[in-house]
mmCIF file as Biopython writes it, N, C-alpha, C and O atoms, coordinates in Angstrom:
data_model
#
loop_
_atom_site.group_PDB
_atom_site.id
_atom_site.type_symbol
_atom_site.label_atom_id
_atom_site.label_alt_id
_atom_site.label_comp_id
_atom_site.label_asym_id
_atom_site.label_entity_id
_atom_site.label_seq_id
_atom_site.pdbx_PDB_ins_code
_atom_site.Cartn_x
_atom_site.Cartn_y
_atom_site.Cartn_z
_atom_site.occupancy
_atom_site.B_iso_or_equiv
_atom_site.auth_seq_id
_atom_site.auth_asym_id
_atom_site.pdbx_PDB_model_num
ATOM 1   N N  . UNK A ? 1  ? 5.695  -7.168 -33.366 1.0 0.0 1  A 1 
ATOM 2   C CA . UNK A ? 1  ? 6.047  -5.904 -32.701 1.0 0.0 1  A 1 
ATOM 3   C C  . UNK A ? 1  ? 4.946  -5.484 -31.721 1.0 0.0 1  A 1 
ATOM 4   O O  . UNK A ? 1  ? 5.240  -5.005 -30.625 1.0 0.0 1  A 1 
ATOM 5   N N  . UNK A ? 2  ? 3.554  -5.681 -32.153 1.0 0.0 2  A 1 
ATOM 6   C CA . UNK A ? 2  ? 2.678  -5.211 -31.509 1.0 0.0 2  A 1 
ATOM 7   C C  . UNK A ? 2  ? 2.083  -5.650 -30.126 1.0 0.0 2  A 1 
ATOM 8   O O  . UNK A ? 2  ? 1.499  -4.976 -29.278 1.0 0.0 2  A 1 
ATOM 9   N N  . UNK A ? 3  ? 2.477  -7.272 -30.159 1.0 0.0 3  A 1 
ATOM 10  C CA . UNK A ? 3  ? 2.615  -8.272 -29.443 1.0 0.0 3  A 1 
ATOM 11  C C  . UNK A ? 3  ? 3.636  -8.268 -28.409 1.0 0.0 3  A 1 
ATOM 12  O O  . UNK A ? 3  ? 3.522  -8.853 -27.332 1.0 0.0 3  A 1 
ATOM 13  N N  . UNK A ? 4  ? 4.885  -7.418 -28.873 1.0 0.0 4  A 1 
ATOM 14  C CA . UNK A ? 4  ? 6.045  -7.302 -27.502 1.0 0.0 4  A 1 
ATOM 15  C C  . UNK A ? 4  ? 5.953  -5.998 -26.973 1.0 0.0 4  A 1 
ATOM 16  O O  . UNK A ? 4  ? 6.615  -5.523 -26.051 1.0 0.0 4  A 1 
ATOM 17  N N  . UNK A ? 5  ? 4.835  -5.325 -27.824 1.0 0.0 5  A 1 
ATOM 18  C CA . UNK A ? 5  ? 5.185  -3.538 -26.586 1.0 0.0 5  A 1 
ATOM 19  C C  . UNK A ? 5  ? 3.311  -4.014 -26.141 1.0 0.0 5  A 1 
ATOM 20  O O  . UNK A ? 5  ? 2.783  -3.154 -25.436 1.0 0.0 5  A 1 
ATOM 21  N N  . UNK A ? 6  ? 2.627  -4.919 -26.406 1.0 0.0 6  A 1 
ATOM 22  C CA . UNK A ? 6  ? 1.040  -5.260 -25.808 1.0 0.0 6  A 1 
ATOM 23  C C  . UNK A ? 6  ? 2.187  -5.903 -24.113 1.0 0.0 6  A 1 
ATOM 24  O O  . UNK A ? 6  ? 1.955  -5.526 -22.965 1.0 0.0 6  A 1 
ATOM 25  N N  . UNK A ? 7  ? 3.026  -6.628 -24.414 1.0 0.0 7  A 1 
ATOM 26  C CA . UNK A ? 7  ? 3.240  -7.448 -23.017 1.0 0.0 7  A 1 
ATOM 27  C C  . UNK A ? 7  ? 4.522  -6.908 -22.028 1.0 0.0 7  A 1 
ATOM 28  O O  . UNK A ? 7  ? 4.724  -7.310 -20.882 1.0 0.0 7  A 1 
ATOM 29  N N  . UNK A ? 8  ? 5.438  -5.772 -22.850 1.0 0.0 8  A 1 
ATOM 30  C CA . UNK A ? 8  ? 5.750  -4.414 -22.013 1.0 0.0 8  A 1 
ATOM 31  C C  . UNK A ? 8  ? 4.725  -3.936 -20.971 1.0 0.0 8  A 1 
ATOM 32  O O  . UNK A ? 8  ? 4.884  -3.993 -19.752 1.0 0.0 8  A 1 
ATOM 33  N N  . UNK A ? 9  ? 3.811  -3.526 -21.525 1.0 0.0 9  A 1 
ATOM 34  C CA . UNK A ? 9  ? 2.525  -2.088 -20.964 1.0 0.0 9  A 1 
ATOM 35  C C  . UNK A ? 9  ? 2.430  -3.344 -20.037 1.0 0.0 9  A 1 
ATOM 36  O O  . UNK A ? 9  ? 3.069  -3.374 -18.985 1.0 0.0 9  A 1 
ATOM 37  N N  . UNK A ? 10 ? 1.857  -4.088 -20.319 1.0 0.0 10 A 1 
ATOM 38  C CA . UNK A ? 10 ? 1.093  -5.199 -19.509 1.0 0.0 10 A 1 
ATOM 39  C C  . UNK A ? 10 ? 2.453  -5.516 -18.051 1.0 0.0 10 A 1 
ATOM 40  O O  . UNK A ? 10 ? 1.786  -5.123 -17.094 1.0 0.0 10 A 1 
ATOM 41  N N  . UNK A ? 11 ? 3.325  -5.798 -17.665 1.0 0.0 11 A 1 
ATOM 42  C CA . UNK A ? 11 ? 4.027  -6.012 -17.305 1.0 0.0 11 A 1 
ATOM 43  C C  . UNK A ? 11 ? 4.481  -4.704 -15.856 1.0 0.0 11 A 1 
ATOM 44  O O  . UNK A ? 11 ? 4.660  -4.689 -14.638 1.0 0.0 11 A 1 
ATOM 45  N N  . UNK A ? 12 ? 4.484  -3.641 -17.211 1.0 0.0 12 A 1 
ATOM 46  C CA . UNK A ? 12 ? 4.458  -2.393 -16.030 1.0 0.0 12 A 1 
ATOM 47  C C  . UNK A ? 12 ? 3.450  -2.436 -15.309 1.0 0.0 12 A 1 
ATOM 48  O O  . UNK A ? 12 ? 3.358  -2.230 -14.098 1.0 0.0 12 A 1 
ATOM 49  N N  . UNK A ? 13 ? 2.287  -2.844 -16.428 1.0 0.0 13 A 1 
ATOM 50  C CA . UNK A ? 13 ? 0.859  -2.376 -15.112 1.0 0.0 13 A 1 
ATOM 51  C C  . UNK A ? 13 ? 1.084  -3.420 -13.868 1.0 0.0 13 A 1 
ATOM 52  O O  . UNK A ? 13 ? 0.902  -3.066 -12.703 1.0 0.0 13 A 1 
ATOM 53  N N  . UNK A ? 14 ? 1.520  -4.813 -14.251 1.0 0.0 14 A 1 
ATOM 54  C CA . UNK A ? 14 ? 1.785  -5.825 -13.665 1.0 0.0 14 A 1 
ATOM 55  C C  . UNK A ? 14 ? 2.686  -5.073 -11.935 1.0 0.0 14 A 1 
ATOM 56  O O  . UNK A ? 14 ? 2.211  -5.073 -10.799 1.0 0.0 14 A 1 
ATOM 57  N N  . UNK A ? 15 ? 3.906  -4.589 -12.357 1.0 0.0 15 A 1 
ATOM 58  C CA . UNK A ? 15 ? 4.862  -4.251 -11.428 1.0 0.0 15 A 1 
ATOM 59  C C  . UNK A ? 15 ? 3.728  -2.703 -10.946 1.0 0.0 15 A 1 
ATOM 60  O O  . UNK A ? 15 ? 3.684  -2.702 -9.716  1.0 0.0 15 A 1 
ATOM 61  N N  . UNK A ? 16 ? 3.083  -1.786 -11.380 1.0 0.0 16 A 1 
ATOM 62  C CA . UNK A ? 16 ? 2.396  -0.934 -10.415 1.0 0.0 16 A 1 
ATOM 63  C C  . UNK A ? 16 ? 1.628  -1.381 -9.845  1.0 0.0 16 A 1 
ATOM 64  O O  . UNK A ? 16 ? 1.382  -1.025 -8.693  1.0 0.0 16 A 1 
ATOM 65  N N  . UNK A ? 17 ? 0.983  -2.329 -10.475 1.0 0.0 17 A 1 
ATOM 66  C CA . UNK A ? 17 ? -0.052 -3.071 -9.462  1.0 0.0 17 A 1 
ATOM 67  C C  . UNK A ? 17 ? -0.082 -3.612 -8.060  1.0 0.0 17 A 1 
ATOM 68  O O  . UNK A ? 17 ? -1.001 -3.682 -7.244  1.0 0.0 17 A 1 
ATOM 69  N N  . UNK A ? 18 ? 1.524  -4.073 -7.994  1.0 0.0 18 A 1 
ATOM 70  C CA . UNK A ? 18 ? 2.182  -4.403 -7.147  1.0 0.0 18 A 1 
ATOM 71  C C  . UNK A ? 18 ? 2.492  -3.671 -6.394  1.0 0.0 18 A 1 
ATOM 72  O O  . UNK A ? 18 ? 2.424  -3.965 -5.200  1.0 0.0 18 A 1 
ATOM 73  N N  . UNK A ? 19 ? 3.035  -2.201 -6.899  1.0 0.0 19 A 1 
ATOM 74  C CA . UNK A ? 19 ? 3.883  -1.650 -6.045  1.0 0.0 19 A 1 
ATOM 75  C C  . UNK A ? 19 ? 2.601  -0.675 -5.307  1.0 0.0 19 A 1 
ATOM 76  O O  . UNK A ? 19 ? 2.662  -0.209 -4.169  1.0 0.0 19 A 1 
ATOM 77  N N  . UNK A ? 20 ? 1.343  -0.497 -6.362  1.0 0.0 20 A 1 
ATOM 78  C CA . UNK A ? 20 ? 0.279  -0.065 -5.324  1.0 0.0 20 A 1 
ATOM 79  C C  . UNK A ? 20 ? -0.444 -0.529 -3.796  1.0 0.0 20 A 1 
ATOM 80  O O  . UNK A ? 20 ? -0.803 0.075  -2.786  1.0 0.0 20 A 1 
ATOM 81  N N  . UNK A ? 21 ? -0.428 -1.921 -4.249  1.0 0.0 21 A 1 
ATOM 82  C CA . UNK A ? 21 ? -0.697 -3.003 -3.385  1.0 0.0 21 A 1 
ATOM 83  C C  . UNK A ? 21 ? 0.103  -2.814 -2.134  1.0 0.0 21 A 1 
ATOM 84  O O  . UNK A ? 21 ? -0.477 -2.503 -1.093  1.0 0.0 21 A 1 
ATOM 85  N N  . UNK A ? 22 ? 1.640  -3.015 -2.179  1.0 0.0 22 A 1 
ATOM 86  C CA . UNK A ? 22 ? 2.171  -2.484 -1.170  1.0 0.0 22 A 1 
ATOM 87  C C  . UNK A ? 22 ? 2.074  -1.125 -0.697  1.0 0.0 22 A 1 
ATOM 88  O O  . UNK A ? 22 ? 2.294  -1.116 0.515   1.0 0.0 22 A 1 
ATOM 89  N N  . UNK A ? 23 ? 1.837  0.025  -1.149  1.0 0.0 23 A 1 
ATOM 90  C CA . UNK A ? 23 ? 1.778  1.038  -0.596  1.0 0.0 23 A 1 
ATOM 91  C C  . UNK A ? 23 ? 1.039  1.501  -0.044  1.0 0.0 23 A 1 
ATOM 92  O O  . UNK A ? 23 ? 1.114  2.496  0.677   1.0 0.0 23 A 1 
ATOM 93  N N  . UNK A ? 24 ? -0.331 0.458  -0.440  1.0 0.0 24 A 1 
ATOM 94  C CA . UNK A ? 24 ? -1.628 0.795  0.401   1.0 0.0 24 A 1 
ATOM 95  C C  . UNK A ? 24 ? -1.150 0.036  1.528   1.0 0.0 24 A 1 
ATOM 96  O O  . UNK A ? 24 ? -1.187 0.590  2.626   1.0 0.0 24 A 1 
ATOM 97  N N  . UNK A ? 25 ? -0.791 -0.920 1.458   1.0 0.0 25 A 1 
ATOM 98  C CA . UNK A ? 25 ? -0.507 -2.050 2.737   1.0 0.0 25 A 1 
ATOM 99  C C  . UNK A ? 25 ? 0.122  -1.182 4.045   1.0 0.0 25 A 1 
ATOM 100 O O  . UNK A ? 25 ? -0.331 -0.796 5.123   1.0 0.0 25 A 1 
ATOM 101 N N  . UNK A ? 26 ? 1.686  -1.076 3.201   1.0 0.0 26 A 1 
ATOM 102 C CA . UNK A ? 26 ? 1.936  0.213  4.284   1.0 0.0 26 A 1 
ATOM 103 C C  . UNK A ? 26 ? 1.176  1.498  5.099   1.0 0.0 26 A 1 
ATOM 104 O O  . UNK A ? 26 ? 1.225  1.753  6.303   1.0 0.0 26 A 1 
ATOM 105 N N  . UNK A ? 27 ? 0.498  2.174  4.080   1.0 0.0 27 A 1 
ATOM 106 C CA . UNK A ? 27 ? -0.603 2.805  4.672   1.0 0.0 27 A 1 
ATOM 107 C C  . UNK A ? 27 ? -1.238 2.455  5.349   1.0 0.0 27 A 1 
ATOM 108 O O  . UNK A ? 27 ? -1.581 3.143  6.311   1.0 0.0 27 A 1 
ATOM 109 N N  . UNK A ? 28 ? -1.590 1.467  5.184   1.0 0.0 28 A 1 
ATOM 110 C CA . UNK A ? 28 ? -2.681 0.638  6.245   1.0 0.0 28 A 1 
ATOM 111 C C  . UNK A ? 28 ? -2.201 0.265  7.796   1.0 0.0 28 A 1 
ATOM 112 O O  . UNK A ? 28 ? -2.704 0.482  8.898   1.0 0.0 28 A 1 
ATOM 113 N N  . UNK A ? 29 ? -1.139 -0.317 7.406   1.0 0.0 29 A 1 
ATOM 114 C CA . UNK A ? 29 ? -0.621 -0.252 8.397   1.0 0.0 29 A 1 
ATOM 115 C C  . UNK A ? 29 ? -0.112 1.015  9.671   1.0 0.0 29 A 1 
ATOM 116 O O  . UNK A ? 29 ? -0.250 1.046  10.894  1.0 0.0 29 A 1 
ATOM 117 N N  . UNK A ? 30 ? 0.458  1.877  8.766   1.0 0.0 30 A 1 
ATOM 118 C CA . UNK A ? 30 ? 1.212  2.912  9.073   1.0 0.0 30 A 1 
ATOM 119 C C  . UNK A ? 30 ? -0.357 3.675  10.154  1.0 0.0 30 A 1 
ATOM 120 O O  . UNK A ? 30 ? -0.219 4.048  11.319  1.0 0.0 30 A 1 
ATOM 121 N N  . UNK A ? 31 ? -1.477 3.725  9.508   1.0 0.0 31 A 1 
ATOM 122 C CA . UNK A ? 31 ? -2.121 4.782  9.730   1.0 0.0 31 A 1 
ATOM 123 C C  . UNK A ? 31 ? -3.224 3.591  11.401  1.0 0.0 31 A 1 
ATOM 124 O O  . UNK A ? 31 ? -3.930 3.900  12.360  1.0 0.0 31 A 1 
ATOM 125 N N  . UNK A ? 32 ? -2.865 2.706  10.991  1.0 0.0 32 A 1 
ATOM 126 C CA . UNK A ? 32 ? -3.477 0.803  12.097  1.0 0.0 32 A 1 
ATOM 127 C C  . UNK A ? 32 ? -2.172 1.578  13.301  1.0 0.0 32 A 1 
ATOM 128 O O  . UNK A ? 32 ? -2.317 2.022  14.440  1.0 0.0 32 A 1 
ATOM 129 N N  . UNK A ? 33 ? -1.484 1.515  12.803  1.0 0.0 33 A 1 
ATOM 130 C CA . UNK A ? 33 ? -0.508 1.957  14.273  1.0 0.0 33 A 1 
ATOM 131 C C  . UNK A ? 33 ? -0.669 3.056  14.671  1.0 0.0 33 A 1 
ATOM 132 O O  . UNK A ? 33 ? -0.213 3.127  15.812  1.0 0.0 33 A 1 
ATOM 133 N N  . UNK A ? 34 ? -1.218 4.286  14.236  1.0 0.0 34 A 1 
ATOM 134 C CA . UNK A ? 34 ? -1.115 5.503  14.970  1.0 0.0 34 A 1 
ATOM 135 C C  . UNK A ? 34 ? -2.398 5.272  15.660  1.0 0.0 34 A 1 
ATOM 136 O O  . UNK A ? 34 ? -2.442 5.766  16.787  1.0 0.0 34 A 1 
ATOM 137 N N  . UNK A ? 35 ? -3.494 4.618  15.249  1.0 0.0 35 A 1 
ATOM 138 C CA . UNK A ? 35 ? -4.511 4.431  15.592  1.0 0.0 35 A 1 
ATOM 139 C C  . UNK A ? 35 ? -4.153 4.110  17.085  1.0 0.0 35 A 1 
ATOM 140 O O  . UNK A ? 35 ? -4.048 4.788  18.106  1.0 0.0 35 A 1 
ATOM 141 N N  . UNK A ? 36 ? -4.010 2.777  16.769  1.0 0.0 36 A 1 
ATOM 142 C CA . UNK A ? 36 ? -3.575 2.071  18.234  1.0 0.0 36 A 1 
ATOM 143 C C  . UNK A ? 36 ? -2.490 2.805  19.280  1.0 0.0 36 A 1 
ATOM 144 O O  . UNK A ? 36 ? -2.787 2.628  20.461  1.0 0.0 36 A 1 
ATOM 145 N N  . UNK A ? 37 ? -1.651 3.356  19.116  1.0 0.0 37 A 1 
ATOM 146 C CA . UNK A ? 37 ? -0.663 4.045  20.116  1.0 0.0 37 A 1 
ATOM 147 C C  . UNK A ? 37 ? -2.026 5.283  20.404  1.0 0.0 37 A 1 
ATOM 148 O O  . UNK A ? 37 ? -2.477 5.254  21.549  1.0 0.0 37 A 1 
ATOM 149 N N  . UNK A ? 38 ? -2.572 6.177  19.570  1.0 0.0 38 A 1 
ATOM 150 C CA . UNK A ? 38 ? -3.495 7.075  19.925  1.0 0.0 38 A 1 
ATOM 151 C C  . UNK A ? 38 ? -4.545 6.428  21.073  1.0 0.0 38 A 1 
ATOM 152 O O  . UNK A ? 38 ? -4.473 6.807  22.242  1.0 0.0 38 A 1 
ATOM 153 N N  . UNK A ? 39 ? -5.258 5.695  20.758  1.0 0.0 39 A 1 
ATOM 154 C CA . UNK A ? 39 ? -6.555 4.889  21.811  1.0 0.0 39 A 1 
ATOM 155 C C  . UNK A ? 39 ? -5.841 4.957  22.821  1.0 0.0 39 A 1 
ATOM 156 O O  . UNK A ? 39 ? -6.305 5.620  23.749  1.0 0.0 39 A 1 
ATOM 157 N N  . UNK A ? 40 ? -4.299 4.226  23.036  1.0 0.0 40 A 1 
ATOM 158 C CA . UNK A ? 40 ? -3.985 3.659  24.030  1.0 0.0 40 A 1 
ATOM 159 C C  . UNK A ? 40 ? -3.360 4.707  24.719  1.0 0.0 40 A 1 
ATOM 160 O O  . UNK A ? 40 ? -3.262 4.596  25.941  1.0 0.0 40 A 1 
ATOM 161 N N  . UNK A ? 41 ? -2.812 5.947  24.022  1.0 0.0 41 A 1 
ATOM 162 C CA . UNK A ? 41 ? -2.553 7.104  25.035  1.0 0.0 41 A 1 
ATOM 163 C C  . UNK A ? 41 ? -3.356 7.567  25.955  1.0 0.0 41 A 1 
ATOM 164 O O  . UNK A ? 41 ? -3.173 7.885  27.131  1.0 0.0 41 A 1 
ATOM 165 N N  . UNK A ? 42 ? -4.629 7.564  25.000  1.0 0.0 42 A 1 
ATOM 166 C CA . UNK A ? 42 ? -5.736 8.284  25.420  1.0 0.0 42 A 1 
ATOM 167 C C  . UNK A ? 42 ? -6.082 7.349  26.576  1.0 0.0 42 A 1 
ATOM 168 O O  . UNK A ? 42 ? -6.487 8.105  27.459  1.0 0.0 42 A 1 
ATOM 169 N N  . UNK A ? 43 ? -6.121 6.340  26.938  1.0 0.0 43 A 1 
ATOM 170 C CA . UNK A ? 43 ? -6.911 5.224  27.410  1.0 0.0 43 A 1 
ATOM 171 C C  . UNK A ? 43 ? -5.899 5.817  29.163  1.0 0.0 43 A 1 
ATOM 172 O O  . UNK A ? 43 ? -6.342 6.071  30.283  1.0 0.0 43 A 1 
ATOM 173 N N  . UNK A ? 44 ? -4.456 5.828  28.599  1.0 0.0 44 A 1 
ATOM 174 C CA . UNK A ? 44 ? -3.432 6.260  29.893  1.0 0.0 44 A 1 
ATOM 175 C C  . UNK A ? 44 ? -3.773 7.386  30.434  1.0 0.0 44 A 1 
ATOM 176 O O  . UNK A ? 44 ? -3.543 7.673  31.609  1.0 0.0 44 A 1 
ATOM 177 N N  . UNK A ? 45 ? -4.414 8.193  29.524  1.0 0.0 45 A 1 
ATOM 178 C CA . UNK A ? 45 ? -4.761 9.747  30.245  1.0 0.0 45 A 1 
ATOM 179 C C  . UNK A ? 45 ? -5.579 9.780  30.982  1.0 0.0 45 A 1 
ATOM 180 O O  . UNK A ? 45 ? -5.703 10.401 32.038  1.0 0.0 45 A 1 
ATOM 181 N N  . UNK A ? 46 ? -6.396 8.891  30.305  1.0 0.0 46 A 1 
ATOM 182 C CA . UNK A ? 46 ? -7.862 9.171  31.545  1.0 0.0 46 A 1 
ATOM 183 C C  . UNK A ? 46 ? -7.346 8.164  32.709  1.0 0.0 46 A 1 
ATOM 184 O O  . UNK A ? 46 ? -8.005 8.022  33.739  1.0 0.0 46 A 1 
#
């Protein structure tokens, strides 16, 4: 018993781990693109 809810927990952490991973990714991304459209506005203004 102790052995199938030890590799449950384990499993979830498994799938958040994951789903953190991507969400930073996205972030990363998300926040890599405003970056770049920002510079490059700025770059048009002047």
């Amino acid at each position: 018993m102790r052995v199938l809810m030890a590799g449950k927990v384990r499993k979830q952490i498994k799938q958040g781990g994951w789903l953190s991973v991507i969400a930073l990714t996205s972030l990363f991304v998300s926040v890599f693109t405003l970056f770049y459209i920002f510079r490059h506005s700025v770059q048009f203004n002047l």
